[in-house]
Structure formats: C-alpha cells, structure tokens
N, CA, C and O atoms as CSV, one atom per row, in Angstrom:
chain,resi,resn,atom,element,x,y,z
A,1,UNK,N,N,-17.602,-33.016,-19.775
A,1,UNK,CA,C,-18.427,-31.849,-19.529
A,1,UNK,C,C,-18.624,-31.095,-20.847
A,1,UNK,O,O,-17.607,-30.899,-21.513
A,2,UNK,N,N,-19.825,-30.634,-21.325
A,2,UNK,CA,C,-20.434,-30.084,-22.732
A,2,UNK,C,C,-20.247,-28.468,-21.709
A,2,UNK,O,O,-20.512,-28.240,-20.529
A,3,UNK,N,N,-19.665,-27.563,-22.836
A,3,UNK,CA,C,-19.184,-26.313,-22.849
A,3,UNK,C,C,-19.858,-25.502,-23.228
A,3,UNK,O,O,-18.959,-24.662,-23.265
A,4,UNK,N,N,-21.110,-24.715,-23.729
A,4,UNK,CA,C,-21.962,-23.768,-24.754
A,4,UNK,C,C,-21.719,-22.587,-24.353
A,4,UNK,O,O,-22.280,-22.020,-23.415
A,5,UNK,N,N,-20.414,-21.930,-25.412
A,5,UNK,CA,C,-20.305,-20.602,-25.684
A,5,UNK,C,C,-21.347,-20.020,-26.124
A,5,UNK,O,O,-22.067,-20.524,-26.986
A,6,UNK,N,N,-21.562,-18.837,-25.562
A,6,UNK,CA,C,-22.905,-17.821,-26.338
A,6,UNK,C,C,-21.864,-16.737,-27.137
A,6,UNK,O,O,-20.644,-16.613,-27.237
A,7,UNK,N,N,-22.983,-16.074,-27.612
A,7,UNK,CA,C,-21.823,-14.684,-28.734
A,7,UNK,C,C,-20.964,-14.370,-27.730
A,7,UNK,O,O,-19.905,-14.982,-27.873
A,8,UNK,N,N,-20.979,-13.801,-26.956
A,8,UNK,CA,C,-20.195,-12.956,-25.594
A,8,UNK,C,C,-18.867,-14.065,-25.406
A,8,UNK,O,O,-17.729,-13.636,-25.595
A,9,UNK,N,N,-19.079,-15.466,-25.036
A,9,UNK,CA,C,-18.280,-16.011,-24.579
A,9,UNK,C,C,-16.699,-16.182,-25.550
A,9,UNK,O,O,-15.483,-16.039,-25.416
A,10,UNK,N,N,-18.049,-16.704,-26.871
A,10,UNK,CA,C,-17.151,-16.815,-28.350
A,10,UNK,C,C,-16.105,-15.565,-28.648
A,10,UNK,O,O,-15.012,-15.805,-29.160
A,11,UNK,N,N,-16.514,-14.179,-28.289
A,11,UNK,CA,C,-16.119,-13.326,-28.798
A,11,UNK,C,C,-14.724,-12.800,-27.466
A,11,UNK,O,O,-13.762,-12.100,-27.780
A,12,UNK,N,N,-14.866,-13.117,-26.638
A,12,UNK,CA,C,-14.189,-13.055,-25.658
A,12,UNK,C,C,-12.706,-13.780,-25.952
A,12,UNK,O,O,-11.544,-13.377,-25.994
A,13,UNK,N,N,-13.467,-15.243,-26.157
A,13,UNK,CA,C,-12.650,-16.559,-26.420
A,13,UNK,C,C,-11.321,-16.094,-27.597
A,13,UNK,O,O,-10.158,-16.498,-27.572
A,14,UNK,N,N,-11.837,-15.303,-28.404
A,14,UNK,CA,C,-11.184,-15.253,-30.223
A,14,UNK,C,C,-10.251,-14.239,-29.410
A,14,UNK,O,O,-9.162,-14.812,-29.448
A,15,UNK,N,N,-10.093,-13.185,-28.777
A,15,UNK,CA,C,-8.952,-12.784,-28.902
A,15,UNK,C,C,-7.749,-12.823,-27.979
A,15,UNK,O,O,-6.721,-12.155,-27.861
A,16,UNK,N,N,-8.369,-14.029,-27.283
A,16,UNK,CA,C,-6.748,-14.638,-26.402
A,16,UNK,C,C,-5.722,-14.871,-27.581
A,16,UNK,O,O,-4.656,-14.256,-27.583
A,17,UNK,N,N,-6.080,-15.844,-28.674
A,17,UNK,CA,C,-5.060,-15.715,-29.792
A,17,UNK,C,C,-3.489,-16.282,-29.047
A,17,UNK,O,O,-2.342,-15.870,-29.218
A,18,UNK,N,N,-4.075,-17.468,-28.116
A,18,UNK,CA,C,-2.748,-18.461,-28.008
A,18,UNK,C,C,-1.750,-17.684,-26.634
A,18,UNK,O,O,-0.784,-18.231,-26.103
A,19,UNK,N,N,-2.278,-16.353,-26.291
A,19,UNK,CA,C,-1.746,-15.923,-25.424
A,19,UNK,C,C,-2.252,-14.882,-24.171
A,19,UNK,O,O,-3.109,-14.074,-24.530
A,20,UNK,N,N,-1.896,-14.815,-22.980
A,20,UNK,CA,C,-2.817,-13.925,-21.882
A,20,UNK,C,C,-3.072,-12.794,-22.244
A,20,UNK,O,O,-2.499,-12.026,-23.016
A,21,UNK,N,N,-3.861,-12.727,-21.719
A,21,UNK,CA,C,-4.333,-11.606,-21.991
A,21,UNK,C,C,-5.086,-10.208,-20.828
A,21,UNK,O,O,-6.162,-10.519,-20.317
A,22,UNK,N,N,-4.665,-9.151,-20.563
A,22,UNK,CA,C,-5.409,-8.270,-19.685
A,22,UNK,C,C,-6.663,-8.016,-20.126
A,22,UNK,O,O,-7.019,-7.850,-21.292
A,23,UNK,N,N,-7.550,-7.985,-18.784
A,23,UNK,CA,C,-8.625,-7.415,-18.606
A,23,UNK,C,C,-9.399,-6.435,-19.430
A,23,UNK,O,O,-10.485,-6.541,-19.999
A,24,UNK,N,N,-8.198,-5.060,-19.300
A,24,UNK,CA,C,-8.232,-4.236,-20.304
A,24,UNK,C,C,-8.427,-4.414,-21.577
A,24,UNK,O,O,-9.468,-4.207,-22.201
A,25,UNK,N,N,-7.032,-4.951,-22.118
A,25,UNK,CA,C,-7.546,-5.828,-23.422
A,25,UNK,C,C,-8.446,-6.647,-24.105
A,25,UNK,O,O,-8.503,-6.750,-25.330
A,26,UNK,N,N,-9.420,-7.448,-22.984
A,26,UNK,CA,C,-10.574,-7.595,-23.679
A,26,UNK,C,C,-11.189,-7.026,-23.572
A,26,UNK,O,O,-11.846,-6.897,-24.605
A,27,UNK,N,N,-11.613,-6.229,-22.529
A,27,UNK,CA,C,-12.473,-4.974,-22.942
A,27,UNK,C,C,-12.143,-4.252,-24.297
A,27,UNK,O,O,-12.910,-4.081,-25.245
A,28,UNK,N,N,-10.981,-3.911,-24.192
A,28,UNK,CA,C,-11.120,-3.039,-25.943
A,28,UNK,C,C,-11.255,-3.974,-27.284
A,28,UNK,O,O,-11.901,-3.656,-28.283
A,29,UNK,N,N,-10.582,-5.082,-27.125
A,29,UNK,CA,C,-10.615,-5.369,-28.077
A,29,UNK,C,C,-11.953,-6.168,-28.188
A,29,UNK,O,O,-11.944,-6.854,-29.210
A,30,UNK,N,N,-13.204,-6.308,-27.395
A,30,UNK,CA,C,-14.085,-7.091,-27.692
A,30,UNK,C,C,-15.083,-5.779,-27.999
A,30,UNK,O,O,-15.737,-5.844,-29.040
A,31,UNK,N,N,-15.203,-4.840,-27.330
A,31,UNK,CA,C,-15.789,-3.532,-27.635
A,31,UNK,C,C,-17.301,-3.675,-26.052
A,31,UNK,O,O,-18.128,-2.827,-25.716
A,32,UNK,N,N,-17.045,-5.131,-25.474
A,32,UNK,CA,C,-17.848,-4.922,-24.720
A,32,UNK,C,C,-17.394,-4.129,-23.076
A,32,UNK,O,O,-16.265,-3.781,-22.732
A,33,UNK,N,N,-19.054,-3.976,-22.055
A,33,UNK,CA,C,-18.288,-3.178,-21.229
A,33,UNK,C,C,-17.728,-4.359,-20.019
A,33,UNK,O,O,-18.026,-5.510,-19.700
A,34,UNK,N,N,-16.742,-3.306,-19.580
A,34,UNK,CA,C,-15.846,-3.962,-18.806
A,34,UNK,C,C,-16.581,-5.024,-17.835
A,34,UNK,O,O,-16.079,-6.138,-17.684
A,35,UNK,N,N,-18.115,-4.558,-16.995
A,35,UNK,CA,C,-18.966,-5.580,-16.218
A,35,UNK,C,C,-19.192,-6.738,-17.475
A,35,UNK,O,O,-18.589,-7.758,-17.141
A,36,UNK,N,N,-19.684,-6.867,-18.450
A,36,UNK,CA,C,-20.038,-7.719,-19.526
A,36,UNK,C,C,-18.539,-8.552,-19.341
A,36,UNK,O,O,-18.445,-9.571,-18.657
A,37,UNK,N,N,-17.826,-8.164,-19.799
A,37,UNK,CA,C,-15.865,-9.153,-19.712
A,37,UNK,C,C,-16.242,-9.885,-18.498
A,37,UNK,O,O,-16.591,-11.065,-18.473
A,38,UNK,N,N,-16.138,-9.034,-17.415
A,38,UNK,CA,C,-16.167,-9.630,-15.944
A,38,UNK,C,C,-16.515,-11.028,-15.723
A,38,UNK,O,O,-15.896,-12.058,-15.458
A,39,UNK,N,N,-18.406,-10.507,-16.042
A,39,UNK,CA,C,-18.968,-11.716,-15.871
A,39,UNK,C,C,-18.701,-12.852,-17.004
A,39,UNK,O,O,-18.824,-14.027,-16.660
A,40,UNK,N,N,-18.366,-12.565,-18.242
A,40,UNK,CA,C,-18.528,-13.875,-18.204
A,40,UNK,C,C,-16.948,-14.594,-18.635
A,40,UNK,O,O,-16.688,-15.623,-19.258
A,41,UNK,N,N,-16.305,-13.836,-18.173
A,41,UNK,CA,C,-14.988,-14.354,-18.112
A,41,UNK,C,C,-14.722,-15.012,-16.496
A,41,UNK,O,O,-13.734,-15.698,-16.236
A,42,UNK,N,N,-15.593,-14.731,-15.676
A,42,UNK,CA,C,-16.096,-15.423,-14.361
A,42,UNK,C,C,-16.777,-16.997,-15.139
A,42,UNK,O,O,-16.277,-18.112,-14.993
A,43,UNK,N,N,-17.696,-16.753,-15.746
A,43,UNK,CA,C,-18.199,-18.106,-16.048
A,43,UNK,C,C,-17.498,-18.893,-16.997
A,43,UNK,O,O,-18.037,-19.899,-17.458
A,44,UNK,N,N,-16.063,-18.460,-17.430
A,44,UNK,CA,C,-15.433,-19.543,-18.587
A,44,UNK,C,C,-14.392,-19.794,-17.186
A,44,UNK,O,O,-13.772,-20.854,-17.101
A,45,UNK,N,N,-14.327,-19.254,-16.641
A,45,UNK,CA,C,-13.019,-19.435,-15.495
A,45,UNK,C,C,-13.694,-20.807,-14.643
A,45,UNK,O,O,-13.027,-21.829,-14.480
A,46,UNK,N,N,-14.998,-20.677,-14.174
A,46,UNK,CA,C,-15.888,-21.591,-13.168
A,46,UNK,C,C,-16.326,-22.772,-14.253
A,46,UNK,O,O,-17.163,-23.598,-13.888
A,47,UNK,N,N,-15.836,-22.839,-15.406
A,47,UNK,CA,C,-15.746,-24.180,-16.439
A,47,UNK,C,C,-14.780,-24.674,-16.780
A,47,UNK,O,O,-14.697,-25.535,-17.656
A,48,UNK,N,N,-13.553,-24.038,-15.904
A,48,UNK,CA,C,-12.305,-24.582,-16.725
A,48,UNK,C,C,-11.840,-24.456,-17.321
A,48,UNK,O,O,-10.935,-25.286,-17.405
A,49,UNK,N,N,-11.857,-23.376,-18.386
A,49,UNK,CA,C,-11.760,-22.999,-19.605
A,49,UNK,C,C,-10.773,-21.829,-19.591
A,49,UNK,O,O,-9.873,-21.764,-20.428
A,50,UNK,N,N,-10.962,-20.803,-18.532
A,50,UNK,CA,C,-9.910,-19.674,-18.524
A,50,UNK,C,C,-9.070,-20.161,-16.946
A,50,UNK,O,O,-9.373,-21.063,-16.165
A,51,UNK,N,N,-7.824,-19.065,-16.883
A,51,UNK,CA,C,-7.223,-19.334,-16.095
A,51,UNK,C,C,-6.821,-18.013,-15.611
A,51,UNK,O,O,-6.190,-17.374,-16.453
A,52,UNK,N,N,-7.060,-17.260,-14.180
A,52,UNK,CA,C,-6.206,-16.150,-14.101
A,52,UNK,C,C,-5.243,-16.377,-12.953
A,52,UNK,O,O,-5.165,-17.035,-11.915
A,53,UNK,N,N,-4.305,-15.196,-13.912
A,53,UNK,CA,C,-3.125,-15.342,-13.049
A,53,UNK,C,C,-2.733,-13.559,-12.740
A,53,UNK,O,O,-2.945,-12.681,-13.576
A,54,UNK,N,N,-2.287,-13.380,-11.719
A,54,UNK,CA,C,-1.601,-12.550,-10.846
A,54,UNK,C,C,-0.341,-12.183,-11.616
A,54,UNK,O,O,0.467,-13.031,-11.996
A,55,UNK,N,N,-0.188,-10.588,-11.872
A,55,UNK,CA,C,1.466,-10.497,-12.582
A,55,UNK,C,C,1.871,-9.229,-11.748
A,55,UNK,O,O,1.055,-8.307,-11.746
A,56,UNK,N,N,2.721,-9.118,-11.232
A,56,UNK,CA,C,3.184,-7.422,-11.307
A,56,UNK,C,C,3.898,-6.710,-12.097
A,56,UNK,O,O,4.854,-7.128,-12.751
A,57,UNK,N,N,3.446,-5.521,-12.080
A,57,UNK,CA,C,4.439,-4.837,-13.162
A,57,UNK,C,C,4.843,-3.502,-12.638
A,57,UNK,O,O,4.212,-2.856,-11.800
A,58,UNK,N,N,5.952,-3.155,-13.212
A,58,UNK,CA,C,6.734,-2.230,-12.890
A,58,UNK,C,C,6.276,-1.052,-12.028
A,58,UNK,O,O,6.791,-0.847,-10.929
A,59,UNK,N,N,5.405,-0.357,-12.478
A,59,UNK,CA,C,4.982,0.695,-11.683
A,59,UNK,C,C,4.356,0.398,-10.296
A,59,UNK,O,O,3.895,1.326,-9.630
A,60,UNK,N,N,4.328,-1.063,-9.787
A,60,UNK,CA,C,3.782,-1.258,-8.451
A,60,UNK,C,C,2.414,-1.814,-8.534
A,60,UNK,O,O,2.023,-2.315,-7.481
A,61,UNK,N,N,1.452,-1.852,-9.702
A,61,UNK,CA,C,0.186,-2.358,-9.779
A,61,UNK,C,C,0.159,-3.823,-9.854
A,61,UNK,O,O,1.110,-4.459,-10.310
A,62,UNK,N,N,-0.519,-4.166,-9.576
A,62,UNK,CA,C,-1.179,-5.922,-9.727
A,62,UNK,C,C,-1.981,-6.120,-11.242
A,62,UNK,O,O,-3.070,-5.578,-11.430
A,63,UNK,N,N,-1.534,-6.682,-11.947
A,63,UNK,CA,C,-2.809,-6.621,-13.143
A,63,UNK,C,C,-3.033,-8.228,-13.194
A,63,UNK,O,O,-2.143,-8.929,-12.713
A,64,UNK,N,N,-4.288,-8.899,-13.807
A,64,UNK,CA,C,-5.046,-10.097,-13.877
A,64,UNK,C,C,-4.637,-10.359,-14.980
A,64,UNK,O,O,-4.910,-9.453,-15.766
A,65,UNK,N,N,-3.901,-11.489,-15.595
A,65,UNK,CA,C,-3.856,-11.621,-16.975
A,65,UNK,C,C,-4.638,-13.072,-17.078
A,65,UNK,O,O,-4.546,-13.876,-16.150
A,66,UNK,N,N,-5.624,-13.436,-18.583
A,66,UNK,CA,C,-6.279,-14.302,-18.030
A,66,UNK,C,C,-5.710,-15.180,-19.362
A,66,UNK,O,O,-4.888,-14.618,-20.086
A,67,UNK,N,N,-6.076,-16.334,-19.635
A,67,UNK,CA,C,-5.285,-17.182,-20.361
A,67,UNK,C,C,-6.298,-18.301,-20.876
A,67,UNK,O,O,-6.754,-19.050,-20.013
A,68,UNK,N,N,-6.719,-18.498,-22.282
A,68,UNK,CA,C,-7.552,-19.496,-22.771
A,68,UNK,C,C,-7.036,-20.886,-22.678
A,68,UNK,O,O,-5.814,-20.935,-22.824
A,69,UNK,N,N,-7.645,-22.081,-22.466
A,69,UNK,CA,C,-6.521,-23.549,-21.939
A,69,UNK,C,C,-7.290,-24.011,-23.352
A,69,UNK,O,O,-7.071,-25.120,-23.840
C-alpha cells in the first residue's frame, strides 16, 4: 500500500519522535487547530500508520495517546 503524506500529515508525523504522544501535544506542538490534528490523525490511523491507545491518569481522566508505527 503507497502512503502520500501531505504538509499536515508530515508535520503531524515529525513530532511523535519515537514516542506517544497526546492529542494535546500535537496540537501545540504542530501549531495546528485541534479539528485539523483530529482529522487527519483519523486518516493516518485508517492507513495503518498511527495507533491509539487508551491511558488513564491520575486525576480520573481518560486521555488518547497516539503512537507513529
């Protein structure tokens, strides 16, 4: 299967940096908005490419951490 990152995807992609990563965190650190992450961290997920996983943390919240393969 042929993969074609666009800027968005690429820029998404660069700051997993070998490890998961929150939602949050790509939002800030990509500077895009949080719907922009969403979607197309939806479309690297529906290629195989990302992976999310379910964590809890201390204060009782659920957070998404997502993970480049």
């Amino acid at each position: 299967m042929l993969c074609l990152l666009d800027v968005f995807d690429r820029k998404i992609v660069d700051v997993f940096r070998g490890e998961p990563v929150a939602l949050d965190d790509l939002v800030r650190d990509t500077g895009f908005a949080r719907s922009t992450v969403i979607i197309h961290i939806e479309k690297l997920m529906s290629e195989g490419l990302v992976l999310r996983r379910k964590s809890h943390v201390k204060d009782g919240e659920d957070l998404n951490f997502y993970t480049y393969l």
